[in-house]
Residue frames as a rotation matrix with the C-alpha (Angstrom) as fourth column:
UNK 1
-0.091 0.571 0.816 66.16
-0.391 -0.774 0.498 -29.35
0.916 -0.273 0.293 16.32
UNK 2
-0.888 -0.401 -0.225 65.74
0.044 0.412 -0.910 -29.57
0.458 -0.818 -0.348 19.95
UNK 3
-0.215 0.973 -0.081 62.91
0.575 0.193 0.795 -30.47
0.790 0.124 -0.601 22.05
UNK 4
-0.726 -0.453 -0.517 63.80
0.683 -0.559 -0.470 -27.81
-0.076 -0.695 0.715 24.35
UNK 5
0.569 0.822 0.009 60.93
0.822 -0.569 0.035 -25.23
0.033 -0.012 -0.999 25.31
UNK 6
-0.174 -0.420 0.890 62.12
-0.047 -0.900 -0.434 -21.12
0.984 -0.118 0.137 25.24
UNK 7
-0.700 -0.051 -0.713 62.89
0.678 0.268 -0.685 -20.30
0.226 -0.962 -0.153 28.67
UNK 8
-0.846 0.533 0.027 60.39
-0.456 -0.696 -0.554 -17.11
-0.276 -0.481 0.832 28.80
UNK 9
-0.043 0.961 -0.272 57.51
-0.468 0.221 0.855 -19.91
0.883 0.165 0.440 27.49
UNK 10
0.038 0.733 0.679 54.89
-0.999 0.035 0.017 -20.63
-0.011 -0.680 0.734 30.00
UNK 11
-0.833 -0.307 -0.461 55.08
-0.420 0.892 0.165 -23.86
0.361 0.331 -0.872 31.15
UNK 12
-0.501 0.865 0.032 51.23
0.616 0.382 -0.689 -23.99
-0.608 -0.326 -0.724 32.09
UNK 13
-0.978 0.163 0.129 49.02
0.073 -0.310 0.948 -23.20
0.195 0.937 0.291 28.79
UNK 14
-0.626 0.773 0.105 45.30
-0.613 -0.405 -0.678 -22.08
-0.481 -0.489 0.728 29.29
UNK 15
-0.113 0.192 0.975 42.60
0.182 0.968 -0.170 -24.12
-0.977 0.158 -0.145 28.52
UNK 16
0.835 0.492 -0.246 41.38
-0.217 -0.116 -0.969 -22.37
-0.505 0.863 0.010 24.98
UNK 17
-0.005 -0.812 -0.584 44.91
-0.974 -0.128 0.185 -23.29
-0.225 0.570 -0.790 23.74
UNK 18
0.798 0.596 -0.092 44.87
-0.602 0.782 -0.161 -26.36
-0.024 0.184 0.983 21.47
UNK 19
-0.105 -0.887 0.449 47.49
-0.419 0.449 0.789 -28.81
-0.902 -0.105 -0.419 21.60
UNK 20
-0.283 -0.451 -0.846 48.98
-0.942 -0.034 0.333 -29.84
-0.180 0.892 -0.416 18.27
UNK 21
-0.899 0.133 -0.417 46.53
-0.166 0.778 0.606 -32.82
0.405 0.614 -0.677 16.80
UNK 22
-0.665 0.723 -0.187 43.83
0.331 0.061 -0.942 -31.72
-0.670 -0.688 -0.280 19.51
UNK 23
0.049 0.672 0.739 40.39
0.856 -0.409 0.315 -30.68
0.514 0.617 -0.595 18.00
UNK 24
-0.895 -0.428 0.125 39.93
0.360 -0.860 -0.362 -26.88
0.263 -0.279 0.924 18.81
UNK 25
-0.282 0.935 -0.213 36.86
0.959 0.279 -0.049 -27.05
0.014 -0.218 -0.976 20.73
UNK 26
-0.500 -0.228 -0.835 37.21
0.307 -0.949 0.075 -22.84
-0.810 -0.219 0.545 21.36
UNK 27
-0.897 -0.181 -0.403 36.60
-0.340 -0.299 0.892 -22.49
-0.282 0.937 0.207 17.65
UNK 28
-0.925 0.378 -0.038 34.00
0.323 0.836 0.444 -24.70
0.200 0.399 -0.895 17.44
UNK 29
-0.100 0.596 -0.797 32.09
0.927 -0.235 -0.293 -23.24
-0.362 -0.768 -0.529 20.03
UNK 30
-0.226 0.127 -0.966 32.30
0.016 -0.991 -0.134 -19.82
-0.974 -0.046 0.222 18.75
UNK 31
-0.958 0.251 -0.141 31.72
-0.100 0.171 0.980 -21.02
0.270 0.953 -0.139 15.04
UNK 32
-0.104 0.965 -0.240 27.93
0.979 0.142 0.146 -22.28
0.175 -0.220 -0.960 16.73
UNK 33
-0.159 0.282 -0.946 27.65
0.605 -0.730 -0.319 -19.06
-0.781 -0.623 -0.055 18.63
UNK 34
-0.723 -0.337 -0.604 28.29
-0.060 -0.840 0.540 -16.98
-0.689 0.426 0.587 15.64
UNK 35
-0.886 0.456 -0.084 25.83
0.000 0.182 0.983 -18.62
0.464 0.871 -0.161 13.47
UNK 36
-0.056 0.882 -0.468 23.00
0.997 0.073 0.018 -18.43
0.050 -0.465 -0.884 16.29
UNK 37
-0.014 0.412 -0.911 23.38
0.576 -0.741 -0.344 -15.03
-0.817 -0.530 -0.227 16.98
UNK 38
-0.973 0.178 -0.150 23.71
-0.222 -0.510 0.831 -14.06
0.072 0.841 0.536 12.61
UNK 39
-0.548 0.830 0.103 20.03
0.405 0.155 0.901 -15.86
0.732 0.536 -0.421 12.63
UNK 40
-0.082 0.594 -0.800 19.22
0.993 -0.023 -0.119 -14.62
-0.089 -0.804 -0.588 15.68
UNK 41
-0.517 -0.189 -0.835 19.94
0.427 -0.902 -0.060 -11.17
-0.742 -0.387 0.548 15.06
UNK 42
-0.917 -0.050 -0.397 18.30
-0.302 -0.564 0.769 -11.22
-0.262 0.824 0.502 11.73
UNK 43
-0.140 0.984 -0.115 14.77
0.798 0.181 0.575 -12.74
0.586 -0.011 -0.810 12.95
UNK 44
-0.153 0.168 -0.974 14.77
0.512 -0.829 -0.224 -9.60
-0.845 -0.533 0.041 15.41
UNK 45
-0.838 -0.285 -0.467 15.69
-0.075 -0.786 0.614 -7.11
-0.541 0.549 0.637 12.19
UNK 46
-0.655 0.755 0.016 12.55
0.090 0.057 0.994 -8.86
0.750 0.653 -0.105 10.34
UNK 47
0.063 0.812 -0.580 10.18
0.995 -0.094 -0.023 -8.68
-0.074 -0.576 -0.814 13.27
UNK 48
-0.602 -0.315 -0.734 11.19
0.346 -0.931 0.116 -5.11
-0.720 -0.184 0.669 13.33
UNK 49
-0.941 -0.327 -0.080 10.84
0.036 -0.334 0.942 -4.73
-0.335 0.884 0.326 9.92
UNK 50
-0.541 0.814 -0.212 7.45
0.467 0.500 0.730 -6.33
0.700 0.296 -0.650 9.62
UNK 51
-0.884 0.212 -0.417 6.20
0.301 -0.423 -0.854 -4.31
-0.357 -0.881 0.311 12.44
UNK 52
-0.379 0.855 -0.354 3.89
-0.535 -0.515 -0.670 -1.92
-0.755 -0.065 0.652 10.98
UNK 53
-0.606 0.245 -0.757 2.98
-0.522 0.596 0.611 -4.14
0.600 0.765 -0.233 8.56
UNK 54
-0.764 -0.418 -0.492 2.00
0.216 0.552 -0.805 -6.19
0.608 -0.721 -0.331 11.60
UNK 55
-0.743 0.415 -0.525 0.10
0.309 -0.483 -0.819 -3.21
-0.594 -0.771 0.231 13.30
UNK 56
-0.519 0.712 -0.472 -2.01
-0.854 -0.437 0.281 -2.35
-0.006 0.549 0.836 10.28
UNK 57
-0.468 0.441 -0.766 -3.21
-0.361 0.695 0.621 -5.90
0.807 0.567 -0.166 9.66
UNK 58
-0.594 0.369 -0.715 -4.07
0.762 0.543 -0.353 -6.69
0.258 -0.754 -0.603 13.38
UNK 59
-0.375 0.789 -0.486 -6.79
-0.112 -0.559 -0.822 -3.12
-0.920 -0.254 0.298 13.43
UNK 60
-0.063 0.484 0.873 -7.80
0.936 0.332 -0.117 -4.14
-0.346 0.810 -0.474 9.91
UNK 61
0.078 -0.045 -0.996 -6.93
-0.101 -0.994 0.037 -0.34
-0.992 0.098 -0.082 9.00
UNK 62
0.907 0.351 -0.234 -7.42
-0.109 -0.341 -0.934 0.72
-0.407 0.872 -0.271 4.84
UNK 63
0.529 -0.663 -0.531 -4.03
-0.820 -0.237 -0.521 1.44
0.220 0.711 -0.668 3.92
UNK 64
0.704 -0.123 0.699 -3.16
-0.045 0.975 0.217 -1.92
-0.708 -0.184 0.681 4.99
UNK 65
0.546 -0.285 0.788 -1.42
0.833 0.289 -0.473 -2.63
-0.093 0.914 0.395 1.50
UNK 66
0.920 -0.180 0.348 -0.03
-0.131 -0.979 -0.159 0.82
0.369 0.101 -0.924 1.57
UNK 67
0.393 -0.613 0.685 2.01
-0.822 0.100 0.561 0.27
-0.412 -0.784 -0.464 4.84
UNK 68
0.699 -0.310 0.644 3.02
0.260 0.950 0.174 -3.49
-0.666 0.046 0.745 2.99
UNK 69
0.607 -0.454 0.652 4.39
0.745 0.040 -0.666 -1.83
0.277 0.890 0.362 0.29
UNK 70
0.874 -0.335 0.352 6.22
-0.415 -0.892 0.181 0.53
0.254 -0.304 -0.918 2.03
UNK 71
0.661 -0.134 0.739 7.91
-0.587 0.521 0.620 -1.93
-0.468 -0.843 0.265 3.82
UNK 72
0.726 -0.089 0.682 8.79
0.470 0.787 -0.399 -3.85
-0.501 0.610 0.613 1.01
UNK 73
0.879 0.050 0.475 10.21
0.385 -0.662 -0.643 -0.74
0.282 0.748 -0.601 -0.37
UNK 74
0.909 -0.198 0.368 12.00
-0.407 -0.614 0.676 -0.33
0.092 -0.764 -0.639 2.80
UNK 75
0.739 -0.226 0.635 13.16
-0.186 0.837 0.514 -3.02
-0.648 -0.498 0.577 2.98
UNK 76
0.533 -0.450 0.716 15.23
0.773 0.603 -0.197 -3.37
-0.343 0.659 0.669 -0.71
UNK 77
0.673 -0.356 0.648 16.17
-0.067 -0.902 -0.426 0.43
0.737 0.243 -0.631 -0.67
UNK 78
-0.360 -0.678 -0.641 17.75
0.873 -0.002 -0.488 0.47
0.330 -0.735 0.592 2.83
UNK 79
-0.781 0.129 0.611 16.07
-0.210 -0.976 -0.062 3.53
0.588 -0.177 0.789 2.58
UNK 80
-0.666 0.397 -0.632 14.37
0.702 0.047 -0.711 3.93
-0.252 -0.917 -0.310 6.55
UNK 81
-0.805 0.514 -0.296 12.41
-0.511 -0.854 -0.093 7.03
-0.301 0.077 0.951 5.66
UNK 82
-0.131 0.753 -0.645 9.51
-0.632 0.438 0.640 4.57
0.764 0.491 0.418 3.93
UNK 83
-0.273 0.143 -0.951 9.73
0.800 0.583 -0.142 2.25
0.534 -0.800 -0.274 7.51
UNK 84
-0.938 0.021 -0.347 9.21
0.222 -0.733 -0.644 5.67
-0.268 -0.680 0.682 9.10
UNK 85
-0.591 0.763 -0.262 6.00
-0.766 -0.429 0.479 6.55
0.253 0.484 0.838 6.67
UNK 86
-0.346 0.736 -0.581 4.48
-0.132 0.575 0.807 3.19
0.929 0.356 -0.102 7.14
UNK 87
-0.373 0.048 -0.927 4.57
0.881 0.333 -0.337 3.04
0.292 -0.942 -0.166 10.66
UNK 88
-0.890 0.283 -0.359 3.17
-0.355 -0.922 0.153 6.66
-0.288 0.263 0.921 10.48
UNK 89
-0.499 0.818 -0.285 0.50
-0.806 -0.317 0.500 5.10
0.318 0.479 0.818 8.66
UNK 90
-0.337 0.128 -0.933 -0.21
0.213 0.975 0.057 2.02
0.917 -0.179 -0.355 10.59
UNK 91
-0.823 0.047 -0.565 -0.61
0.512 -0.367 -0.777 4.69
-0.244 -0.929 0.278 13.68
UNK 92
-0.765 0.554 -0.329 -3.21
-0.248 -0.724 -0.644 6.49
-0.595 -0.411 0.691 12.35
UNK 93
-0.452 0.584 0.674 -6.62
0.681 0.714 -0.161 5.94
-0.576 0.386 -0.721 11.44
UNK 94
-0.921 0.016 -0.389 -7.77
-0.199 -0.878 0.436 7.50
-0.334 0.479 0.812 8.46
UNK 95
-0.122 0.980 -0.159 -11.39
-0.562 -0.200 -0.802 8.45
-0.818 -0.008 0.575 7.82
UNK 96
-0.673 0.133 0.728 -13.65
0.228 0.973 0.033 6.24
-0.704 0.188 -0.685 6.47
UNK 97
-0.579 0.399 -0.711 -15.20
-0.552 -0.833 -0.019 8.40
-0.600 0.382 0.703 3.23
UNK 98
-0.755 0.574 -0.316 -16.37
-0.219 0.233 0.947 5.36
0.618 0.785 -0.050 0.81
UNK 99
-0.600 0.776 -0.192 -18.94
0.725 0.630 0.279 4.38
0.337 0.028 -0.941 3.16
UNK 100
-0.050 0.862 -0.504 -21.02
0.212 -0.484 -0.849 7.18
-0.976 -0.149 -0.159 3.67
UNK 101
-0.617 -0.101 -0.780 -20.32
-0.595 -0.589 0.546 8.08
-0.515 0.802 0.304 0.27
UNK 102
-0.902 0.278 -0.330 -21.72
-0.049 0.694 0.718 5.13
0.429 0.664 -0.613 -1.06
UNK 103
-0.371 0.903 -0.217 -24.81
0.845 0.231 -0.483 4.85
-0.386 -0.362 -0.848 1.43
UNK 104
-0.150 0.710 -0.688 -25.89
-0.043 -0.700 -0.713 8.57
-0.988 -0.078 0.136 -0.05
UNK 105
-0.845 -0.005 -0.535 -25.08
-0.521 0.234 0.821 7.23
0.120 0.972 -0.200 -3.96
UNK 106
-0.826 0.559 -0.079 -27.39
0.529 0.815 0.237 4.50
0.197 0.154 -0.968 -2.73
UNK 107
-0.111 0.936 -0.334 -30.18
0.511 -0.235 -0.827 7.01
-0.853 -0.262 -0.452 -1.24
UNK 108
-0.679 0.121 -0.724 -29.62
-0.675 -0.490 0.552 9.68
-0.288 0.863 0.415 -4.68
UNK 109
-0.961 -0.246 0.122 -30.65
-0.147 0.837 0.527 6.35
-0.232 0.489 -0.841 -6.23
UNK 110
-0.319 0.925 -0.206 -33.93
0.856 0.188 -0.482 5.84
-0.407 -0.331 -0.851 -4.30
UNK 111
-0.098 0.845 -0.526 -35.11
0.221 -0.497 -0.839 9.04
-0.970 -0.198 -0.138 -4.62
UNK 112
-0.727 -0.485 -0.486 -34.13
-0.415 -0.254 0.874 9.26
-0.547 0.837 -0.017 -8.01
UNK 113
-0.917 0.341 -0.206 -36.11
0.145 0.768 0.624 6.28
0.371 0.543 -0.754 -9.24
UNK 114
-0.254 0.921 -0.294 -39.24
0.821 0.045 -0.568 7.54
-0.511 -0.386 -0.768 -7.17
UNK 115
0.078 0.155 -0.985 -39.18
0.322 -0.939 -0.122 10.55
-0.943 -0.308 -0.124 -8.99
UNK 116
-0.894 -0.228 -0.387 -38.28
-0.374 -0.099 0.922 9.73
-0.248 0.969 0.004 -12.60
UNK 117
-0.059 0.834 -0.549 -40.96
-0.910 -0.271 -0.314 10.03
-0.410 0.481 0.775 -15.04
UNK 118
0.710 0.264 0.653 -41.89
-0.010 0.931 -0.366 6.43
-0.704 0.254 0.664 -16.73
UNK 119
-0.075 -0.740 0.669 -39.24
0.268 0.631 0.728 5.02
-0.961 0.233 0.151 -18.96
UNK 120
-0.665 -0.124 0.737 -41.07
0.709 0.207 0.674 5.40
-0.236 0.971 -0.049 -22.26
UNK 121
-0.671 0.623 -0.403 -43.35
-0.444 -0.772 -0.454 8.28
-0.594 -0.126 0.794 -23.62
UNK 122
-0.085 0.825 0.558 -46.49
0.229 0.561 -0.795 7.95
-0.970 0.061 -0.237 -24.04
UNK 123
0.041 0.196 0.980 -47.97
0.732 0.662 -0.163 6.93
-0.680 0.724 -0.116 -27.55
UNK 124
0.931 0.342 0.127 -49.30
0.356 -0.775 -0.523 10.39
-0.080 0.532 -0.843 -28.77
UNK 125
0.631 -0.699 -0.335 -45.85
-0.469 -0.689 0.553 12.20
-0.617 -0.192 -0.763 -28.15
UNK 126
-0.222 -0.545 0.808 -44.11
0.104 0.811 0.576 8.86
-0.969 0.212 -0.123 -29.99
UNK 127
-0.038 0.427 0.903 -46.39
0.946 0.306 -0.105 8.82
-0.321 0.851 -0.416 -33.18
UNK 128
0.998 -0.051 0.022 -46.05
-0.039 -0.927 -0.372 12.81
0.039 0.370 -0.928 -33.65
UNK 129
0.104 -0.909 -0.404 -42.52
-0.708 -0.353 0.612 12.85
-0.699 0.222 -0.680 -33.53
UNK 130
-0.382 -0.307 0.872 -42.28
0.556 0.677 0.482 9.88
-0.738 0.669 -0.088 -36.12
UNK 131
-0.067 0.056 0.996 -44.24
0.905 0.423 0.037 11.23
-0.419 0.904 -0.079 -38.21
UNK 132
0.748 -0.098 -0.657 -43.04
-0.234 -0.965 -0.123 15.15
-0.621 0.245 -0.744 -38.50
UNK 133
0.856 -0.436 0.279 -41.45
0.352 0.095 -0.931 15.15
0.379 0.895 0.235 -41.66
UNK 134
0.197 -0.960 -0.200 -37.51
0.952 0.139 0.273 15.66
-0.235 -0.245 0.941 -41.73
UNK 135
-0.448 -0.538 0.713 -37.64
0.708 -0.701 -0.084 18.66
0.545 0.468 0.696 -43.27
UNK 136
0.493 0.715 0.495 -39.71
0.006 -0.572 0.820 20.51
0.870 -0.401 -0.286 -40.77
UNK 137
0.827 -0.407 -0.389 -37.32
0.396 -0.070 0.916 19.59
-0.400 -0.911 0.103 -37.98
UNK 138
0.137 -0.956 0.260 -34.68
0.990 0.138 -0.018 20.85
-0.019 0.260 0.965 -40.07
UNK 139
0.237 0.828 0.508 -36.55
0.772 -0.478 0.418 24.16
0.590 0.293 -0.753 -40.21
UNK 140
0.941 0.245 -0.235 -37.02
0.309 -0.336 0.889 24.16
0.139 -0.909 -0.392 -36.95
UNK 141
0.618 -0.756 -0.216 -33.06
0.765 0.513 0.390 23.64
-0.184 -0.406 0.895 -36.29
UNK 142
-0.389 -0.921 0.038 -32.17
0.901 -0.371 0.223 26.32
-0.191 0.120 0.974 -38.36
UNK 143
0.314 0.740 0.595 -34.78
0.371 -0.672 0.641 28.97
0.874 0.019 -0.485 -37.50
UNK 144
0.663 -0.321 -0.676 -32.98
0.731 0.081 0.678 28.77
-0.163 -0.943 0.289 -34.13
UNK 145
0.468 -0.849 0.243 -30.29
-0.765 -0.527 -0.369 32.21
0.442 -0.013 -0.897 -33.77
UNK 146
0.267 -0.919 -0.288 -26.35
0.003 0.300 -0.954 30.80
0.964 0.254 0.083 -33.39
UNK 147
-0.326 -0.533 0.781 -26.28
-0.367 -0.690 -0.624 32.26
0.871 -0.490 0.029 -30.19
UNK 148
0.018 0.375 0.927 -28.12
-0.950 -0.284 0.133 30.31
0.313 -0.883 0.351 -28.49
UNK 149
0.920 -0.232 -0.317 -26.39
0.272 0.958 0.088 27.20
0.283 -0.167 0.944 -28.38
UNK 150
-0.202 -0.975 -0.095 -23.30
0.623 -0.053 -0.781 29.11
0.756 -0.217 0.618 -27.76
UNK 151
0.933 0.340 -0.115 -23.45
0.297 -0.553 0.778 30.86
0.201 -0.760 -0.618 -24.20
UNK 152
0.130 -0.967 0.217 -20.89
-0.084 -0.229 -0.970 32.90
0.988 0.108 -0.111 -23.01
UNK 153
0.678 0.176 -0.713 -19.34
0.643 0.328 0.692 32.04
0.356 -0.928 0.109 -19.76
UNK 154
0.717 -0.325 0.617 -18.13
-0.322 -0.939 -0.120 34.97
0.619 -0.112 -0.778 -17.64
UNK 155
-0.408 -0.884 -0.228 -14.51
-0.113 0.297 -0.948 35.00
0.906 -0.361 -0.221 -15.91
UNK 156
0.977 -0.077 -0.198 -14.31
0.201 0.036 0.979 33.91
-0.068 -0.996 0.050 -12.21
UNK 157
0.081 -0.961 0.266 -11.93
0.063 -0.262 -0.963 35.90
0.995 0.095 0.040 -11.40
């Protein structure tokens, strides 16, 4: 073999061309680049991702957990429509219903308890019902007409 170059090769090679036992620094350099910009692009895709997740937890908003699980959902489906719902729900604030509900359970309460009759009845009303005989309330029970434990309830139409 001869050590003879083709006459149509260049006889000035650029630098990204390695010579034969050289390290290929070209390669090297783009082997770094490529791995910064896979992790770089794919902390962006999770900040994205984590967005409304992000935006619900920093107004302290109810569906909080809602919008996480969406996300999550989003996130292992591929499916964008659930990244589209939580962020939807991380935008909007939805009415607050348990606390008034719960402050008028708590007034029912009050007035309730100002208004209920004592706890136990009183002695006379105790010692006559003990001591009507069973068979006199049974009497009673079935002296009563059928009909009037059954009511009829008319259509709402």
């Amino acid at each position: 073999m001869t050590d003879q170059l083709h006459p149509m090769t260049p006889h000035h090679l650029p630098f990204y061309i390695a010579k034969p036992g050289e390290t290929d620094v070209l390669m090297i350099v783009m082997g770094v680049f490529l791995i910064l910009a896979v992790l770089g692009i794919g902390n962006v895709y999770l900040h994205l991702h984590s967005l409304p997740e992000r935006m619900a937890h920093k107004s302290q908003k109810l569906q909080f957990e809602i919008v996480a699980v969406l996300g999550l959902i989003s996130l292992f489906t591929h499916m964008h429509i659930f990244w589209i719902i939580g962020l939807l729900l991380a935008l909007v604030d939805l009415p607050d219903f348990s606390t008034p509900l719960s402050s008028i359970a708590g007034s029912v309460e009050k007035i309730a308890d100002k208004e209920s009759p004592p706890a136990e009845p009183p002695e006379e009303e105790a010692a006559a019902a003990q001591a009507a005989p069973a068979a006199e309330r049974a009497t009673r029970a079935a002296s009563k007409p059928a009909s009037a434990h059954a009511k009829e309830v008319g259509s709402h139409v």
